[in-house]
C-alpha positions, 0 to 999 in steps of 0.5 A: 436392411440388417436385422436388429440381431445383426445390429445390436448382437454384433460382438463388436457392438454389443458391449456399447449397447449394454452399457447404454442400455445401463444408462438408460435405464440409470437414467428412467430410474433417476427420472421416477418420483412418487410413491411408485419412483421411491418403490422402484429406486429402492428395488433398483437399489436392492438388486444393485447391492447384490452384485455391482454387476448385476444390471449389466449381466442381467442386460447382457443376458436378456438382451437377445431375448428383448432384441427378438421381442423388438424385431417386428417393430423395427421391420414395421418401422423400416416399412414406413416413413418415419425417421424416429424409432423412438417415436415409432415405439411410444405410438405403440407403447402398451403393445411394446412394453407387453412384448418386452415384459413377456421376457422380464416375466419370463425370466423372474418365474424362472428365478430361485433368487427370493429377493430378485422374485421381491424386488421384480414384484414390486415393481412389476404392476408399474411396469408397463407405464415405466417402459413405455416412458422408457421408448422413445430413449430405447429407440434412440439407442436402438436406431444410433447401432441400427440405423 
C-alpha cells in the first residue's frame, strides 16, 4: 500500500490534485447559504481578491501538511473493508476536521496578513461544520490519485 505522501505529493500528480482540491473547495463555497454561507462567500472573496492565485498557493502549500494530518485515516481505511473513503471520513467527521483545522490554525497564527488573520477568524468557528460536509467530496478526491 502506497502512503498518501507517495500518492498525492507525487510531482506528477500533485498539480492535478491542487486544482481538484480548488475545485472542491469552489464547489463547498458555492454549496453554503445562510448567514454563515454569506460570511464564508464573502471572506472567500476577500482572500480571492488579494491574489487570483492565492487558494491554489495556499493548496499547494499546506497540502503536505493536511496529506500528514489524513495518513492515519487512510491506514484505518485500507485495514477495514470498506470501499468509500469519502464515507470512511465523514463517520469520522469532528475527529477529521479537528485534525485538518490543526493546519489551518497553525498557519493563520503564523500569519502577519491582518486581513488573512480577519478573513480566517471569520470563518474559523463555522469550521468544523464546513469540513466535515466537505469529507465525503475530499475522500473521493483522495481515493481517485490513491486508490
Amino acid at each position: 500500500m502506497r502512503t498518501l505522501q507517495e500518492s498525492l505529493l507525487a510531482p506528477e500528480v500533485r498539480p492535478s490534485v491542487v486544482a481538484d482540491c480548488q475545485t472542491l473547495i469552489e464547489e463547498e463555497v458555492a454549496d453554503k447559504s445562510g448567514i454563515s454561507g454569506t460570511a464564508t462567500k464573502m471572506a472567500y472573496k476577500t482572500v480571492k481578491t488579494l491574489a487570483s492565485s492565492i487558494i491554489p498557493d495556499a493548496v499547494n502549500d499546506l497540502l503536505p501538511d493536511f496529506v500528514a494530518q489524513l495518513e492515519p485515516f487512510w491506514v484505518d481505511f485500507n485495514g477495514t473493508d470498506e470501499t468509500d473513503f469519502g464515507k470512511f471520513l465523514d463517520a469520522r467527521g469532528e475527529q477529521v476536521s479537528t485534525a485538518l483545522l490543526s493546519v489551518t490554525d497553525a498557519r493563520a497564527e503564523k500569519s502577519d496578513r491582518a486581513v488573512i488573520k480577519k478573513a480566517y477568524n471569520t470563518i474559523r468557528s463555522s469550521g468544523v461544520k464546513s469540513i466535515e460536509a466537505a469529507l465525503p467530496r475530499l475522500g473521493a478526491l483522495i481515493q481517485k490519485y490513491a486508490a
